[in-house]
SESEFI-454585 format. One record per atom (N, C-alpha, C, O): z, x, y; residue in three letters. Coordinates in steps of 0.1 Angstrom, whole numbers, plus 5000, padded with zeros to 4 digits. Example, Ala and Ser with C-alpha at 12.3 -4.5 7.8 and 13.67 -1.06 7.14 Angstrom:
507851324943Ala
507851234955Ala
507851324967Ala
508551424967Ala
507151284978Ser
507151374989Ser
507951295000Ser
508051345011Ser
//
This chain:
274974784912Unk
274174674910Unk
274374574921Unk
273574494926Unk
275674574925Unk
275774464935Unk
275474494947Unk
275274384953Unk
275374594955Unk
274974704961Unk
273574624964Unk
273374544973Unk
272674664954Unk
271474644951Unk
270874484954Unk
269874464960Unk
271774404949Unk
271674244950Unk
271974244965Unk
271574144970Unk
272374324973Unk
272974274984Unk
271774324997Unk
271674265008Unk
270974434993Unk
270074474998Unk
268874434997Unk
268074445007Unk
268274384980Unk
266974304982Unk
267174214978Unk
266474174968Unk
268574094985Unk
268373974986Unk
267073904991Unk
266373954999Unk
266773804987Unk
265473724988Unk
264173824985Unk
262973794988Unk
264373934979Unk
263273994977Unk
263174044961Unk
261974074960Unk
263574054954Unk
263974064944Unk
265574054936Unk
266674094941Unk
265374004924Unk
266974014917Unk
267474104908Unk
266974104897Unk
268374174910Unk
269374274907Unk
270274224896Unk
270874134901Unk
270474244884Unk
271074204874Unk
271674344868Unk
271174454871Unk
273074304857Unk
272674464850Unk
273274414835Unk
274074324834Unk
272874474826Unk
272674474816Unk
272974554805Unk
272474664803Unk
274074484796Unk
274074594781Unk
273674524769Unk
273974414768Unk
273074574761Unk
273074564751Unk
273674514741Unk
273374434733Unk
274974594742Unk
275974564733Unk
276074734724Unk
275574844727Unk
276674724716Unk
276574854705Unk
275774884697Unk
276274964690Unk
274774864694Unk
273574944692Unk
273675094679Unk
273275204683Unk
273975084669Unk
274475214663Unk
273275234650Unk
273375344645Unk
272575174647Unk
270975184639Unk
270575324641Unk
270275354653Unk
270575394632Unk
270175524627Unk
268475584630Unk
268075694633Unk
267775434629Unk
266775454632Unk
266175384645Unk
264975374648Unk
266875364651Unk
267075324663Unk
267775394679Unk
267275494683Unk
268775324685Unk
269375414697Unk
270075534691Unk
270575624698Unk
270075544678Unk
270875624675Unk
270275774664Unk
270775874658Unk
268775734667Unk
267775854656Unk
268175964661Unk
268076054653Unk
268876014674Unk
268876134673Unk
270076214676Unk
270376314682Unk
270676124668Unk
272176174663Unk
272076224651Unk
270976194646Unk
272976294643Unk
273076334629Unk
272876184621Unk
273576084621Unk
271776224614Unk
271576094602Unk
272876044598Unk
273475934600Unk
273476184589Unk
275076114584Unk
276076044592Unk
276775954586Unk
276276074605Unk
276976014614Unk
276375894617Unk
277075794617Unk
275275894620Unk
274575794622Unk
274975644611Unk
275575534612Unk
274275714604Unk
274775594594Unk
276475574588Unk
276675454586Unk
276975624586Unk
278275634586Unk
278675534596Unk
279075424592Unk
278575574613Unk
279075514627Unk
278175364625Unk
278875274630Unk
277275314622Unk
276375244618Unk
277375104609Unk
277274984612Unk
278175164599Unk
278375094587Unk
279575074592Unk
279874964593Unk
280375154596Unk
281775114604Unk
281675034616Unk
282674964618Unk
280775014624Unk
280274904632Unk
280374764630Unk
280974664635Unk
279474804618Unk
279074654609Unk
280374584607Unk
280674504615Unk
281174634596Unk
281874654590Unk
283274534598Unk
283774424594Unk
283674634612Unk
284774584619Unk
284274464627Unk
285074394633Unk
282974434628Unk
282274324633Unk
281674344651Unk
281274264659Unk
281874464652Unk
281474484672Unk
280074514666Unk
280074614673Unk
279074514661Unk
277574554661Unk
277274484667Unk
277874384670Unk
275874524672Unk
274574444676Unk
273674494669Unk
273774604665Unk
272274374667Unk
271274434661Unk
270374484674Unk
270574454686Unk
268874584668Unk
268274614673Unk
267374474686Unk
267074464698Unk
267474384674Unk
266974234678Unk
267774164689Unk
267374124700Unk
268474154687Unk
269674104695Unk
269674134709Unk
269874054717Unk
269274274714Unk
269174384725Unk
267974354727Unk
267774304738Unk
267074384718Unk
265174334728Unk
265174204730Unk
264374184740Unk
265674104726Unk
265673964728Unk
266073894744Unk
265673814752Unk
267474014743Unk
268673964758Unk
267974034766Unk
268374024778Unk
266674154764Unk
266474194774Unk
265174114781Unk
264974084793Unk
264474084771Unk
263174014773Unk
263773884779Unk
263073804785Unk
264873864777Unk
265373754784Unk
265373744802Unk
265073684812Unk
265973834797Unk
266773894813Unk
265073874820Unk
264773794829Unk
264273944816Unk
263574004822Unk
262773874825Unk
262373864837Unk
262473794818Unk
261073724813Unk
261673514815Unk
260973414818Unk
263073534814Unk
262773364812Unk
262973284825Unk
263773314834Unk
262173164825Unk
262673114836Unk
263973064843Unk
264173034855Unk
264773064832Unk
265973004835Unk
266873104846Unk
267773074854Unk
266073274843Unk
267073374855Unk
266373354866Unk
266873394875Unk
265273294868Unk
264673284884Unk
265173284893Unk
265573164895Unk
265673364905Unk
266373384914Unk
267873434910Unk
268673414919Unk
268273474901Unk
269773464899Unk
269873614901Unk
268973694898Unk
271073664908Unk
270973814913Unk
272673834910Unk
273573744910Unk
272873984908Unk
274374034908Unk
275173994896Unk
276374004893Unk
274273934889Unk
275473934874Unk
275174074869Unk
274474174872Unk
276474024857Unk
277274144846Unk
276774094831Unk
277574014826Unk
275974124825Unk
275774014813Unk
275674114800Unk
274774204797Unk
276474084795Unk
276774154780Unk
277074064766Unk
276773944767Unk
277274094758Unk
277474054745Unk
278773994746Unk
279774064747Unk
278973834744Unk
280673804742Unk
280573704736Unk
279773614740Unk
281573674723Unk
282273814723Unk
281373924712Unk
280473904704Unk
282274054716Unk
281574164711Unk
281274124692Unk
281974094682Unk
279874164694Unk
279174184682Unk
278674084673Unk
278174084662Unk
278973944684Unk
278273824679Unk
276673774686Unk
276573664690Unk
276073834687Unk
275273814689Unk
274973694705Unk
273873624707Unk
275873694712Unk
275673574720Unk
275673624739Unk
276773644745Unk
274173644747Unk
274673704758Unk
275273614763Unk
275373504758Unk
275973654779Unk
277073614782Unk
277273674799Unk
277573794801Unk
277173604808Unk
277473644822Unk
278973664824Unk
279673564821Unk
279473794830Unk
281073804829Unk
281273894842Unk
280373974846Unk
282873854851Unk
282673944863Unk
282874064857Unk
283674094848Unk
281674164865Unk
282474294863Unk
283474344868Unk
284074264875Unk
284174484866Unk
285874514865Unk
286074524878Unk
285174524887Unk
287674524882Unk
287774534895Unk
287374644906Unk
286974634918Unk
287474764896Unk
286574864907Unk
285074854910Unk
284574894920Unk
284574814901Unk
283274754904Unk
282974664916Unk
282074684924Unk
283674584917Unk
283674484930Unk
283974524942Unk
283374454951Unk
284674624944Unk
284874724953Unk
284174694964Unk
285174634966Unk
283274684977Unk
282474724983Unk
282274824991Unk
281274824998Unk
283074904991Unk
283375025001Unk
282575124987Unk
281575194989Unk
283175124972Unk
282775204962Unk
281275154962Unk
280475244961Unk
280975044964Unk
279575034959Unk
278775084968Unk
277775154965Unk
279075044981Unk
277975124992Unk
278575274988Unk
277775344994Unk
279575354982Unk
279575514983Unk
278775514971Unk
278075614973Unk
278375444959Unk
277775494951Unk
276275474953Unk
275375534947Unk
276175374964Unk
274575384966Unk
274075504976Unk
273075564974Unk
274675514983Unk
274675644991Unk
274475784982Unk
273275824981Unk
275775864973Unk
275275914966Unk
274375904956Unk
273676004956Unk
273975794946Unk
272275824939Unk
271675814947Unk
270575854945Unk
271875774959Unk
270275794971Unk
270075954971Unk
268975994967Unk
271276044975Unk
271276104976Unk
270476234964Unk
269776324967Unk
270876184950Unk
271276244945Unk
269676214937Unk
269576294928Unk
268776144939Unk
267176114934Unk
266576164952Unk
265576114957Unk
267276234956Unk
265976234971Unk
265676114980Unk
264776124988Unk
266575994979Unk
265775914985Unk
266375884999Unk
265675815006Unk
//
């Protein structure tokens, strides 16, 4: 991602994005074993790290759609804290910052899509 920010600076913004946990049966998770599914679903809930389905289209539609990201490039934005529903810009980990890793990993998916 940062890779990315660094290459279509002023031309577009590079962000990256989770969800959060996501474990809805009928959801990210229909095509796991129903039982599991819901089972891993309710132990989610339960210990308090879920997200809802809502929660995830919302932070994305966000990301994607509001004015307030206008220009903003190279964040890490996830759910914090976990399973509260609240997004949250955070540095990513230290090998992520890396820049020697981030140009080898752009290099290989270049590679590795043909491009």
């Amino acid at each position: 991602m940062a890779e990315a920010a660094r290459r279509y600076k002023g031309k577009i913004t590079v962000n990256a994005f989770s969800p959060g946990l996501i474990a809805d049966p009928n959801g990210f998770f229909r095509n796991q074993s129903r039982l599991f599914a819901t089972v891993f679903n309710s132990i989610t809930k339960i210990v308090g790290v879920a997200e809802t389905n809502e929660f995830g289209g919302s932070g994305l539609a966000y990301m994607a759609a509001d004015a307030s990201m206008d220009g903003l490039t190279g964040g890490w934005y996830d759910s914090v804290p976990v399973g509260k529903h609240q997004l949250a810009k955070h540095a990513p980990s230290v090998e992520a910052q890396n820049i020697d890793e981030q140009k080898s990993l752009w290099t290989l998916s270049a590679k590795l899509v043909g491009a």
